[in-house]
ChimeraX commands (.cxc) that place a marker at each C-alpha (Angstrom):
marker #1 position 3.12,-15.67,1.82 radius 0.5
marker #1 position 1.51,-13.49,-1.05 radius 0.5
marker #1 position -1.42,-12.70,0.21 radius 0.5
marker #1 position -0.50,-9.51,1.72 radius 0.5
marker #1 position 1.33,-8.09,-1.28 radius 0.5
marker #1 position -1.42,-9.36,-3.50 radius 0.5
marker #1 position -4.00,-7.17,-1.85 radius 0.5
marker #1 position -1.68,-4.22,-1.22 radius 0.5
marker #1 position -0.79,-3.85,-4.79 radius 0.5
marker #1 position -4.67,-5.08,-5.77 radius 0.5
marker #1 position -5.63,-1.82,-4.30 radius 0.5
marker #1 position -2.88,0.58,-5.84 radius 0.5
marker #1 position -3.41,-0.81,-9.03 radius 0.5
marker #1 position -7.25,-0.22,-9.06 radius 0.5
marker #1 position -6.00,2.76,-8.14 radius 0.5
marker #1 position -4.26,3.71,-11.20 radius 0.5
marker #1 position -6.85,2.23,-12.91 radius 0.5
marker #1 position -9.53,4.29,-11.95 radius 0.5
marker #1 position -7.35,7.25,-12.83 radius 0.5
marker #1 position -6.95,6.19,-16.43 radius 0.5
marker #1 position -10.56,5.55,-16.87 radius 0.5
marker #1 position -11.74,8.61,-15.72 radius 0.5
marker #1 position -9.08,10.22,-17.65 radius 0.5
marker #1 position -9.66,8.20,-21.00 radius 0.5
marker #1 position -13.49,7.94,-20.51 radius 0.5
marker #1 position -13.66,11.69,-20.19 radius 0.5
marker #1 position -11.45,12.01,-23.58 radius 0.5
marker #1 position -13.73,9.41,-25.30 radius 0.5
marker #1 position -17.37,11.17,-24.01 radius 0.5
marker #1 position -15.70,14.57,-25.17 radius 0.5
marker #1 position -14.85,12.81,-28.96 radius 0.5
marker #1 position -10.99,13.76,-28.52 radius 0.5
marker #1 position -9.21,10.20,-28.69 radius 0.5
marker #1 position -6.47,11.95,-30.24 radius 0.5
marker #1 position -5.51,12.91,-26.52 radius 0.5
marker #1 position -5.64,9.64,-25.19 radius 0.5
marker #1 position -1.70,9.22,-26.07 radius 0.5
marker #1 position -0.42,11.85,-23.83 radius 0.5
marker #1 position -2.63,10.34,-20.91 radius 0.5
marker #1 position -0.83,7.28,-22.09 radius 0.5
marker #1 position 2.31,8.47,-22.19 radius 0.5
marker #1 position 2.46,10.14,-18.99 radius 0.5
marker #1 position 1.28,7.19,-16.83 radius 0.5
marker #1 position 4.08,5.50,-18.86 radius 0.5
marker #1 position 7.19,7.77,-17.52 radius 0.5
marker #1 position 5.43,7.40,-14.09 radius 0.5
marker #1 position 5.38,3.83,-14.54 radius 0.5
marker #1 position 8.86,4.16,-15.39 radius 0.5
marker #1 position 10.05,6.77,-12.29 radius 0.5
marker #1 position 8.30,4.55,-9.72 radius 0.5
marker #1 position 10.63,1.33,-10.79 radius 0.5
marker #1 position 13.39,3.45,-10.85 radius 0.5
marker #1 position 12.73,4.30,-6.81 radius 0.5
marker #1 position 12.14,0.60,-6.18 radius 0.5
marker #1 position 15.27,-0.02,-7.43 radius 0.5
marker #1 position 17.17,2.31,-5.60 radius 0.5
marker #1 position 15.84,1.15,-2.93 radius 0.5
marker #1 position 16.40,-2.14,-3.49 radius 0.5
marker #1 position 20.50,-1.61,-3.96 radius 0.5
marker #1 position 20.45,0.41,-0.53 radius 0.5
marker #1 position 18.90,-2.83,1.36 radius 0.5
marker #1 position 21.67,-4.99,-0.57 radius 0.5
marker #1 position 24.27,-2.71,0.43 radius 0.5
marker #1 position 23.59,-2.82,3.87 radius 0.5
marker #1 position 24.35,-4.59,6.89 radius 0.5
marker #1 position 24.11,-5.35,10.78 radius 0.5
marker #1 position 23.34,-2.35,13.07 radius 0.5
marker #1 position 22.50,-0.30,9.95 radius 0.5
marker #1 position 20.28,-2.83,7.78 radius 0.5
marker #1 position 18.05,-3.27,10.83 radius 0.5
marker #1 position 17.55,0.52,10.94 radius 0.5
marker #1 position 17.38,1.25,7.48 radius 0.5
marker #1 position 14.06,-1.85,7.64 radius 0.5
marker #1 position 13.04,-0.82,10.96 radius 0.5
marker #1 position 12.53,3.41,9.09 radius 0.5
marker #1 position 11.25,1.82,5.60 radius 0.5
marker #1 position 8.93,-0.08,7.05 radius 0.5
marker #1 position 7.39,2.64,9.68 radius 0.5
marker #1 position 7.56,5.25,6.47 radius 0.5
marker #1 position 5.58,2.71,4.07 radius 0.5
marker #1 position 2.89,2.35,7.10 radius 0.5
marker #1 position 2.90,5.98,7.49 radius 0.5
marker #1 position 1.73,6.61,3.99 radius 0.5
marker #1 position -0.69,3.43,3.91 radius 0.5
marker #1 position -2.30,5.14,6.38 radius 0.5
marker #1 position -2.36,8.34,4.45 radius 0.5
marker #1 position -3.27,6.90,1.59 radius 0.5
marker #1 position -6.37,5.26,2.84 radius 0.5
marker #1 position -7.43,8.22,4.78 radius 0.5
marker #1 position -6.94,10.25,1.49 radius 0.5
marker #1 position -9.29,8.01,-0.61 radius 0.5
marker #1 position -11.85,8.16,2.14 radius 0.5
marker #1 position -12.23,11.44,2.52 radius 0.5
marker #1 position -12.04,12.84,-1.24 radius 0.5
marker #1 position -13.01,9.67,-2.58 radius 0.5
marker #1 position -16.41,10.82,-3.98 radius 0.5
marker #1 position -15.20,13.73,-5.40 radius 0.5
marker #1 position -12.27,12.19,-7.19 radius 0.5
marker #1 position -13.77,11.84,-10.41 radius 0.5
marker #1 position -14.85,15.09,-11.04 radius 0.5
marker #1 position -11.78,16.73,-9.93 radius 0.5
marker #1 position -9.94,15.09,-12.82 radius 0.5
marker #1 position -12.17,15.43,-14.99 radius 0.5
marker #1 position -12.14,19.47,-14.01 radius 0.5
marker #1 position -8.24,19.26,-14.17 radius 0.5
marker #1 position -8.70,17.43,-17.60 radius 0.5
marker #1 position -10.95,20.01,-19.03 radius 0.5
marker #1 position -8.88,23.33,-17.83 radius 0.5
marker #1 position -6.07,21.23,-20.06 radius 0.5
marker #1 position -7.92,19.94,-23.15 radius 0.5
marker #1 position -9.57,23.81,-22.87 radius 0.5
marker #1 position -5.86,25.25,-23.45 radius 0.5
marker #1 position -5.01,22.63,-25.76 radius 0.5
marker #1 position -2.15,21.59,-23.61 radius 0.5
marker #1 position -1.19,18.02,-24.46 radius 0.5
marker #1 position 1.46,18.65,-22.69 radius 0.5
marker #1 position -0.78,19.58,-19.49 radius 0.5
marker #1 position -2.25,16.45,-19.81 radius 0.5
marker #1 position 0.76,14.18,-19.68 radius 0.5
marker #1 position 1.76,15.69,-16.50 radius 0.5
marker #1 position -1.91,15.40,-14.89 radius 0.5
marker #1 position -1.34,11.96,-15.85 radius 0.5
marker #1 position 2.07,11.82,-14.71 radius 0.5
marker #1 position 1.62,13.30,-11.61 radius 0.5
marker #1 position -1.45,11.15,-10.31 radius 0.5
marker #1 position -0.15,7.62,-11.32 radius 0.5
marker #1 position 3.44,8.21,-10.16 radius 0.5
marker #1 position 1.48,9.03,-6.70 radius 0.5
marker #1 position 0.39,5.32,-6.38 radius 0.5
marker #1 position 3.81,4.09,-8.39 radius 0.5
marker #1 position 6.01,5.75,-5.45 radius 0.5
marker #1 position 3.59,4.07,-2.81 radius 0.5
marker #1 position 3.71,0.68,-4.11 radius 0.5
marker #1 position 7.88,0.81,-4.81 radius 0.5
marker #1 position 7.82,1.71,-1.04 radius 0.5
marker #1 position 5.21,-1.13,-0.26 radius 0.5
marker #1 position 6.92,-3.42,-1.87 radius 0.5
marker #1 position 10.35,-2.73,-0.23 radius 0.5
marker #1 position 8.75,-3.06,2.76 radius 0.5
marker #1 position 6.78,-6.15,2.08 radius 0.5
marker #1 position 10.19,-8.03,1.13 radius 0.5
marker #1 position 11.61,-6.80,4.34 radius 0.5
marker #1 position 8.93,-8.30,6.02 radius 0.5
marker #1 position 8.25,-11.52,4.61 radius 0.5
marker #1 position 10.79,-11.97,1.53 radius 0.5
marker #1 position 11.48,-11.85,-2.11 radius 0.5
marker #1 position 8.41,-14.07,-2.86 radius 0.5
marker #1 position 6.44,-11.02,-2.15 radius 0.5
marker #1 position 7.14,-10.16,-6.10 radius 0.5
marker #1 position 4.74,-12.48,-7.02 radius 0.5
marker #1 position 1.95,-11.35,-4.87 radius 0.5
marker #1 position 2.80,-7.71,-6.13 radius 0.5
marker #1 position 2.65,-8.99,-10.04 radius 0.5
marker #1 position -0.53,-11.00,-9.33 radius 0.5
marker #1 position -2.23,-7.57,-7.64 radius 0.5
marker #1 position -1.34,-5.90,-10.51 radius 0.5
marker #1 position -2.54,-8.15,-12.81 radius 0.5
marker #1 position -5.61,-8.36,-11.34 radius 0.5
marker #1 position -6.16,-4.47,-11.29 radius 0.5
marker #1 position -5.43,-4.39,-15.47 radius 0.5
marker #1 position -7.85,-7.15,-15.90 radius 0.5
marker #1 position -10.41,-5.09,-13.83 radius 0.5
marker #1 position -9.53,-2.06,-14.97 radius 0.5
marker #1 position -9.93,-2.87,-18.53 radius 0.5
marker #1 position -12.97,-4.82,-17.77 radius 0.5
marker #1 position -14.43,-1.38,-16.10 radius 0.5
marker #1 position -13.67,0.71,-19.22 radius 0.5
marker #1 position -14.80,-1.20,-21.66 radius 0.5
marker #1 position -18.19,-1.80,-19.94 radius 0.5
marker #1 position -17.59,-5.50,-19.83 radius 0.5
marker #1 position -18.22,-5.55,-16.31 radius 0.5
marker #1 position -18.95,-3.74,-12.99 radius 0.5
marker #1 position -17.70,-3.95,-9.19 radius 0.5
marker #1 position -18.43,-2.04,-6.07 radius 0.5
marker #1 position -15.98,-0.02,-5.23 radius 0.5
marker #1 position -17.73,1.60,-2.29 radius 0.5
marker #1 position -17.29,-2.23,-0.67 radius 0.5
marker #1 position -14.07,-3.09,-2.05 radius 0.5
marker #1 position -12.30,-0.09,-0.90 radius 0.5
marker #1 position -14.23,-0.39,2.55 radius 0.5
marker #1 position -12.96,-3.50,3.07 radius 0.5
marker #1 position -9.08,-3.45,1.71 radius 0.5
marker #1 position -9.01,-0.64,4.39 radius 0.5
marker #1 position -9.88,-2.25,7.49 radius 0.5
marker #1 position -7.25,-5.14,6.38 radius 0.5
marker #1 position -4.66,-2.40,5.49 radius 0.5
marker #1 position -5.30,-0.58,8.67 radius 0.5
marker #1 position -4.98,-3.86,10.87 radius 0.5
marker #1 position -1.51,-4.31,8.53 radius 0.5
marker #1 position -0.53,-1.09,8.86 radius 0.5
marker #1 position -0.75,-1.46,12.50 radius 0.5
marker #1 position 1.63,-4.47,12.14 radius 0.5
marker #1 position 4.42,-2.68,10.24 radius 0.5
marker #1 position 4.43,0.05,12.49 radius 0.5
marker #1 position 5.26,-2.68,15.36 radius 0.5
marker #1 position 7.90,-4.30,13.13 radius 0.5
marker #1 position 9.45,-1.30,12.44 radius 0.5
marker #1 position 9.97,-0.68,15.90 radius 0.5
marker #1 position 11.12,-4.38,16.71 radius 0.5
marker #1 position 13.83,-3.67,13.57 radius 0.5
marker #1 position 15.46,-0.36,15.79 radius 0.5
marker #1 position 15.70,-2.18,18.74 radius 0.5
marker #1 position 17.44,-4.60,17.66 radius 0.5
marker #1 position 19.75,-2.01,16.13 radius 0.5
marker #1 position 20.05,-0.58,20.10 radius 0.5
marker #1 position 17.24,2.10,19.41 radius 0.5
marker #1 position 14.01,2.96,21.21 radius 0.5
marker #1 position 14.98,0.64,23.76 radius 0.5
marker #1 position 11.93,1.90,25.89 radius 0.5
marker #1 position 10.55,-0.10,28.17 radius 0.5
marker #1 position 10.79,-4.35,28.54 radius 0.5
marker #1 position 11.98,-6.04,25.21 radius 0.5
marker #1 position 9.56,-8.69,26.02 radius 0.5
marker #1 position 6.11,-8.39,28.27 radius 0.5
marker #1 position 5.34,-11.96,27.31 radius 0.5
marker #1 position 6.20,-15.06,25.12 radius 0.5
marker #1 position 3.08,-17.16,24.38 radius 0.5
marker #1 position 4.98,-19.09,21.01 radius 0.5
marker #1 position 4.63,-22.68,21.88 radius 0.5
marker #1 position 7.74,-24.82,22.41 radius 0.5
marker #1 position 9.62,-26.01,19.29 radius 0.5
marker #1 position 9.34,-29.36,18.21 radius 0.5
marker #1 position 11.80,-32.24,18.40 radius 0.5
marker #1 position 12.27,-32.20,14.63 radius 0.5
marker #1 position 13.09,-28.64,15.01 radius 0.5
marker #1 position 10.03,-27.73,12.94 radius 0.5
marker #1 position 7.45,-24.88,14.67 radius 0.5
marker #1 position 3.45,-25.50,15.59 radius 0.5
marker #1 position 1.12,-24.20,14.02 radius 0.5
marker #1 position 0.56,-21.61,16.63 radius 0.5
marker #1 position 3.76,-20.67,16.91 radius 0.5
marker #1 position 4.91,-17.06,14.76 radius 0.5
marker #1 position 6.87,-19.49,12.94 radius 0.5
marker #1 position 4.51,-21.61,12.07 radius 0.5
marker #1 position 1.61,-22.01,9.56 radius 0.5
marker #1 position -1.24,-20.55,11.50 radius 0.5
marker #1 position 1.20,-17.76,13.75 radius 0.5
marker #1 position 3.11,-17.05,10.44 radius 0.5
marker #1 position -0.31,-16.14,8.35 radius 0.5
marker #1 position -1.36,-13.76,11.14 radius 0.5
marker #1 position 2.09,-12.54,11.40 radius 0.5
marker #1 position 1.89,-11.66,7.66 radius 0.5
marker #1 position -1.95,-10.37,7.91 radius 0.5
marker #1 position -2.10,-8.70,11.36 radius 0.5
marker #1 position 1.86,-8.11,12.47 radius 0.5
marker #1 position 1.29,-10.93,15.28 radius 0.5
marker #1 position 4.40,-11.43,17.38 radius 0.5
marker #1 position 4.52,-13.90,20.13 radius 0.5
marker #1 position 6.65,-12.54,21.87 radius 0.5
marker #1 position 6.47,-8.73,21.61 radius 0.5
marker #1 position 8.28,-5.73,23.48 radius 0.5
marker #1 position 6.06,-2.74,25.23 radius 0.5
marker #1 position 6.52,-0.70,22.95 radius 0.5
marker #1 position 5.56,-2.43,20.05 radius 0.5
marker #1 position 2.28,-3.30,22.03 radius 0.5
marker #1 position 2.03,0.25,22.85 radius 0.5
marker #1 position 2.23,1.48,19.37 radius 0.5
marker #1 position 0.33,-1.13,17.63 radius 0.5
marker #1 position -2.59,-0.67,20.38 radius 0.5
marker #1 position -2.19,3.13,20.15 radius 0.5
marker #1 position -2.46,2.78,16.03 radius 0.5
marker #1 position -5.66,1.06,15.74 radius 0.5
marker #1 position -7.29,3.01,18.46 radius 0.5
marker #1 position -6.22,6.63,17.00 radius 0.5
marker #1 position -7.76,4.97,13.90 radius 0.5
marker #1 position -11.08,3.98,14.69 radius 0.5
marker #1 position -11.29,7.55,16.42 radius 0.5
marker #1 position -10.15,9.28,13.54 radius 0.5
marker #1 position -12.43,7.21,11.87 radius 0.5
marker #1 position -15.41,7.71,14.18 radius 0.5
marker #1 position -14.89,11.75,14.97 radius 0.5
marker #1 position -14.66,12.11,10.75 radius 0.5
marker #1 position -16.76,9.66,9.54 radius 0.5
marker #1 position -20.26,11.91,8.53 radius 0.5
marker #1 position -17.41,13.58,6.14 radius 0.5
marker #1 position -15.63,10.27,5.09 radius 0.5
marker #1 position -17.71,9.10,1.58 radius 0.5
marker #1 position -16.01,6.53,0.17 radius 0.5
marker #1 position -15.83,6.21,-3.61 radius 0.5
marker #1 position -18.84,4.72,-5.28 radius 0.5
marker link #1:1,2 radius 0.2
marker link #1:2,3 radius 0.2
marker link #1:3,4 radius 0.2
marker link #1:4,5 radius 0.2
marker link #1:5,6 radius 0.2
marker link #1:6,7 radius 0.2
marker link #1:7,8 radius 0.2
marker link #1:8,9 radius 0.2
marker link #1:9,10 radius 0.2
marker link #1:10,11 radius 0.2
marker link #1:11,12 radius 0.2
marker link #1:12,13 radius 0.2
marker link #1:13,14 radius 0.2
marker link #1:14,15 radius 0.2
marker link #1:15,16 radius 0.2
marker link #1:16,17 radius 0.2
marker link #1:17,18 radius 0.2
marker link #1:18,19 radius 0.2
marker link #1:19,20 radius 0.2
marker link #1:20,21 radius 0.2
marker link #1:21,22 radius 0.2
marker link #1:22,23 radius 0.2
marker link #1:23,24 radius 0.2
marker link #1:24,25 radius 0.2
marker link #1:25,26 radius 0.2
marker link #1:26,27 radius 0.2
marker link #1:27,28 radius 0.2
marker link #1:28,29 radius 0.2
marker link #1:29,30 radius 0.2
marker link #1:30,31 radius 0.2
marker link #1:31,32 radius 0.2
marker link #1:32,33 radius 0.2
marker link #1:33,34 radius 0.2
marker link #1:34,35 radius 0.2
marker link #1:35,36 radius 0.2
marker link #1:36,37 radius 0.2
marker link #1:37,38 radius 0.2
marker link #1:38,39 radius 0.2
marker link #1:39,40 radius 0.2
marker link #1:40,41 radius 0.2
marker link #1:41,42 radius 0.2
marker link #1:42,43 radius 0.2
marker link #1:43,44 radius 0.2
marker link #1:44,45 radius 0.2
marker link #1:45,46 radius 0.2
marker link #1:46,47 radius 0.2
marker link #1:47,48 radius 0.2
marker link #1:48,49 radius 0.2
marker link #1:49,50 radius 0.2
marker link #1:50,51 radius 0.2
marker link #1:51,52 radius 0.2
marker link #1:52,53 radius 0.2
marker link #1:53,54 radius 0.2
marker link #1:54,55 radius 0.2
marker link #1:55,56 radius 0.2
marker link #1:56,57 radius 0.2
marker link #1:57,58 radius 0.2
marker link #1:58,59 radius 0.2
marker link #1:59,60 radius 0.2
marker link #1:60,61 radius 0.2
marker link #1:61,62 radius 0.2
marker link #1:62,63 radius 0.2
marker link #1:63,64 radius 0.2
marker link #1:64,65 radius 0.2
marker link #1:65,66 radius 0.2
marker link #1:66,67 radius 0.2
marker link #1:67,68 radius 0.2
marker link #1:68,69 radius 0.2
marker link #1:69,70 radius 0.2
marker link #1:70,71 radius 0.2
marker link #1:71,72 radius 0.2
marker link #1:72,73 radius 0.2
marker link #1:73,74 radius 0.2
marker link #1:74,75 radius 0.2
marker link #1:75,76 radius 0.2
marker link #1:76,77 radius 0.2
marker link #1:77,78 radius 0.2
marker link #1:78,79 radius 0.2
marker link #1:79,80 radius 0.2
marker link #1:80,81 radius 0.2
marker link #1:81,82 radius 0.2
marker link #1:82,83 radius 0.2
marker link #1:83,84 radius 0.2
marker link #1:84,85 radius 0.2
marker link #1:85,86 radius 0.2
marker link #1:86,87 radius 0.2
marker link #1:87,88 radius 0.2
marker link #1:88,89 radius 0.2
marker link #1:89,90 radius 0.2
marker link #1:90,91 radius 0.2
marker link #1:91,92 radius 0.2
marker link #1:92,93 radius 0.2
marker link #1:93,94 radius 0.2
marker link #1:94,95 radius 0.2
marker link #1:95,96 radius 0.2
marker link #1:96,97 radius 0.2
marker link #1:97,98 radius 0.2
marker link #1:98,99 radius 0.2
marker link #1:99,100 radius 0.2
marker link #1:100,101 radius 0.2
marker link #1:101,102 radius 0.2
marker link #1:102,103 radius 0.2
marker link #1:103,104 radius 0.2
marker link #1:104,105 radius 0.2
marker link #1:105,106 radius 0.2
marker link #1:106,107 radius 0.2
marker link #1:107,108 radius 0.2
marker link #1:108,109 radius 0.2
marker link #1:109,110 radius 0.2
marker link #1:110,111 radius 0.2
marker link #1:111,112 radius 0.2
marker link #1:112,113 radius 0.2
marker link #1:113,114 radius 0.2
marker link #1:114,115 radius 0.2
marker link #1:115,116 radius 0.2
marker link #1:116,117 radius 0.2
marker link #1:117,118 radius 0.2
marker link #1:118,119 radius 0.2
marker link #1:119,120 radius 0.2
marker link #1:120,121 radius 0.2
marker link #1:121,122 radius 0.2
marker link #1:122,123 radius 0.2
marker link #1:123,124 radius 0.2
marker link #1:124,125 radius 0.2
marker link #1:125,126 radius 0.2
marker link #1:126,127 radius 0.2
marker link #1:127,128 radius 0.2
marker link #1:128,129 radius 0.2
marker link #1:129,130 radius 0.2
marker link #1:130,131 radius 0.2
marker link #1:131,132 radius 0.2
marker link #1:132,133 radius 0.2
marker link #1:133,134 radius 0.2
marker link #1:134,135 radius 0.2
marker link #1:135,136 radius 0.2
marker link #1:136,137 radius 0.2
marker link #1:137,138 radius 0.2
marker link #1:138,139 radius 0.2
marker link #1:139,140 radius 0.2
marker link #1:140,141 radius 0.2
marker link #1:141,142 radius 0.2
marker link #1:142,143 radius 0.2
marker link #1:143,144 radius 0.2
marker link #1:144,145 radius 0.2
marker link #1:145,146 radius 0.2
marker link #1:146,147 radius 0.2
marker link #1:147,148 radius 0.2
marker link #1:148,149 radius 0.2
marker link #1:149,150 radius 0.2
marker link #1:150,151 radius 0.2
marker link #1:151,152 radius 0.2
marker link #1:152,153 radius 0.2
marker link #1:153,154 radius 0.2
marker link #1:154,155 radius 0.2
marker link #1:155,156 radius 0.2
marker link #1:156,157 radius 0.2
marker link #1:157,158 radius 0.2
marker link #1:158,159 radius 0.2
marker link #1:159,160 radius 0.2
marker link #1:160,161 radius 0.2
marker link #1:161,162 radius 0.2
marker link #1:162,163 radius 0.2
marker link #1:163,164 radius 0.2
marker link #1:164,165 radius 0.2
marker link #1:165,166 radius 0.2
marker link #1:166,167 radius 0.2
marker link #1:167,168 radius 0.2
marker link #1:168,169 radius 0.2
marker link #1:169,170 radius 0.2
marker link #1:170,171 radius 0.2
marker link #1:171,172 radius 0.2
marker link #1:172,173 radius 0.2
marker link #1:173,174 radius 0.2
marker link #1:174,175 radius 0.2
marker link #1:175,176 radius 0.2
marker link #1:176,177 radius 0.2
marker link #1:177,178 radius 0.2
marker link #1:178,179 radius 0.2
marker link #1:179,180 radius 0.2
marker link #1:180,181 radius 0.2
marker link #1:181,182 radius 0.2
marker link #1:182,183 radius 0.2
marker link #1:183,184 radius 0.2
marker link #1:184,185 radius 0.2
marker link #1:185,186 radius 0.2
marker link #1:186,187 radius 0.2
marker link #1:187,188 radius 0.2
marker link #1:188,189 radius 0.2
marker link #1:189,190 radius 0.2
marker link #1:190,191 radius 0.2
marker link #1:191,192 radius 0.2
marker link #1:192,193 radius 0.2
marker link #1:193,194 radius 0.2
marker link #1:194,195 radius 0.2
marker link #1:195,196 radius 0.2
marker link #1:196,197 radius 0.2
marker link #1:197,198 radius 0.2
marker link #1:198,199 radius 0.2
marker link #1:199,200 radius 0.2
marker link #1:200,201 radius 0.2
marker link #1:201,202 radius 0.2
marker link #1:202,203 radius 0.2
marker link #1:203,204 radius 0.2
marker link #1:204,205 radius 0.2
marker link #1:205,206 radius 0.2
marker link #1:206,207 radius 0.2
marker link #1:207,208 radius 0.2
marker link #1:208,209 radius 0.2
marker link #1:209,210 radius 0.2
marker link #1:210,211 radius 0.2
marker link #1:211,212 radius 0.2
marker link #1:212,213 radius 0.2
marker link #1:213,214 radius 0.2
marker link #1:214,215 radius 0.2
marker link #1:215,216 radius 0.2
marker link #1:216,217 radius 0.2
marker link #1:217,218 radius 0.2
marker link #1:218,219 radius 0.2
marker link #1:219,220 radius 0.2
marker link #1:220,221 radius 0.2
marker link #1:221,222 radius 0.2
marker link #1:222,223 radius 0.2
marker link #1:223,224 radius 0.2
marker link #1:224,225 radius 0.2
marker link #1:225,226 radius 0.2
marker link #1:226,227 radius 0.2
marker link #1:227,228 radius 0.2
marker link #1:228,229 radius 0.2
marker link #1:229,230 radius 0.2
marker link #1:230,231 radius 0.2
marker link #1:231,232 radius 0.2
marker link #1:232,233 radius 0.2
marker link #1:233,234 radius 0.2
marker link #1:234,235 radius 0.2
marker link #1:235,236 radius 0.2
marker link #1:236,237 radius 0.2
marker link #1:237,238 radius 0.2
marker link #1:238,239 radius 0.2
marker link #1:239,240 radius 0.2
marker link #1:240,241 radius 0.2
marker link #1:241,242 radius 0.2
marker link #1:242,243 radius 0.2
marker link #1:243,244 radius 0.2
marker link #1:244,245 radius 0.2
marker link #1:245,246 radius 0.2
marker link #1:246,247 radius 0.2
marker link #1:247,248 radius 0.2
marker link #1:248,249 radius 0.2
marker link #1:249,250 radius 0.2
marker link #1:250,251 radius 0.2
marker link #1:251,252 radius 0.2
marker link #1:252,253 radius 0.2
marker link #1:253,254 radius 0.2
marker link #1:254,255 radius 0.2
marker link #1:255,256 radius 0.2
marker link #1:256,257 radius 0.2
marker link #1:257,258 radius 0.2
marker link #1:258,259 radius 0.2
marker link #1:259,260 radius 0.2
marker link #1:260,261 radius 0.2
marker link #1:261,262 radius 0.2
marker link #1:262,263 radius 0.2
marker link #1:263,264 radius 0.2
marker link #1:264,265 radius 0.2
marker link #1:265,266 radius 0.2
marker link #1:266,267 radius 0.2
marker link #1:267,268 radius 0.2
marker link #1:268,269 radius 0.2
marker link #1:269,270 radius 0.2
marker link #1:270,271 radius 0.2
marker link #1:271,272 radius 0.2
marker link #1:272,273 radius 0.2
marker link #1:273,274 radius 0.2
marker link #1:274,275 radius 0.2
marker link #1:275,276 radius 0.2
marker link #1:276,277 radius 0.2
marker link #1:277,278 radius 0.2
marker link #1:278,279 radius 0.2
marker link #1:279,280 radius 0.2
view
């Protein structure tokens, strides 16, 4: 299933992309391409640093197993929802202002003539989204396997294309809408994570608060061993098990935390949302 990963790493790499257009736009409407290479450069090391981490953590999942693979999943995966979360809050909230606040950053630098300056600014903001989306993708194969690569390359992908696209004028998208909408689906996925997280310690003997199952709706498997449709196993239950963290049969506290999640959203959402402006 790639559609998760696809839209996780859609969203980081527009992202990224909107960094470097700001960042290169602001060099070109200034007349100082020469700069452009250490904007270049610096999103390159980040580039660079952020595989690193995803390898890393990639050997440490190899390396384990048992008791202490399930808790090393069960804490990557509530970390990487932890930081989606924080992430999308982030954008809301300074989202409008994010342009000018590189571009201010980019002018104290070009003022001092510190090409160096600007390799770090660079640096600094891409390896931001590179170090969420190593962690996302960890996660993401955790959850639902290695074929979660090719939803991550195909995200990407897409983002370049756009991002390109946006920078050279040849087309235009609302971001206000897109990042609206990626964040009620992250939110809702975030929401799942958090729950399989939790599911991931207790089976490692962990958190075992409360019954380890309140109910089992999953339909009876079928005589050829194969699973319905509605089943988590199957092809409806396993899409909203990949979108939405559904679990047929779930323990309390998995219910209690993916119910608590989505309603401290929506009030965080609702107390803070005259100061939320999303990026236009």
């Amino acid at each position: 299933m790639i559609i998760t990963p696809t839209i996780i790493s859609l969203r980081e790499g527009i992202e990224v992309a909107l960094i470097l257009v700001i960042m290169l736009s602001y060099l070109k409407r200034t007349n100082q391409p020469d700069l452009r290479r250490f904007v270049l450069v610096g999103s390159v090391l980040a580039v660079a640093v952020s595989f690193g981490i995803a390898i890393v953590l990639g050997f440490f999942w190899g390396i384990f197993e048992g008791t202490m693979l399930n808790i090393f999943e069960g804490i990557v995966v509530i970390i990487a929802a932890l930081l989606l979360t924080t992430m999308i809050l982030w954008m809301w909230r300074v989202g409008h202002s994010i342009a000018s606040d590189i571009e201010q950053s980019m002018e104290s630098n070009v003022i001092k003539q510190s090409s160096v300056g600007l390799a770090l600014l660079s640096f600094s903001l891409v390896l931001r989204e590179g170090v969420e989306l190593s962690l996302f993708s960890i996660a993401l194969i955790i959850q639902e396997g290695v074929l979660s690569y090719l939803g991550v390359i195909l995200g990407l992908t897409l983002a370049t294309v756009l991002g390109f696209g946006i920078y050279k004028g040849s087309f235009r998208i609302s971001m206000k809408s897109l990042f609206r909408w990626t964040s009620v689906f992250l939110i809702l996925f975030a929401a799942g994570m958090i729950a399989y997280g939790i599911h991931e310690l207790q089976e490692a003997s962990l958190l075992l608060i409360g019954p380890l199952e309140i109910w089992n709706i999953n339909p009876p498997v079928l005589p050829d061993g194969s699973f319905p449709l509605l089943h988590e196993n199957g092809a409806i239950g396993a899409l909203a098990k990949t979108l939405f963290g559904f679990n047929g049969n779930p323990s309390a506290l998995e219910v209690f935390a993916y119910a608590g999640y989505i309603t401290l959203s929506v009030l965080y959402y609702l107390k803070h949302r005259e100061k939320m402006s999303p990026i236009k």
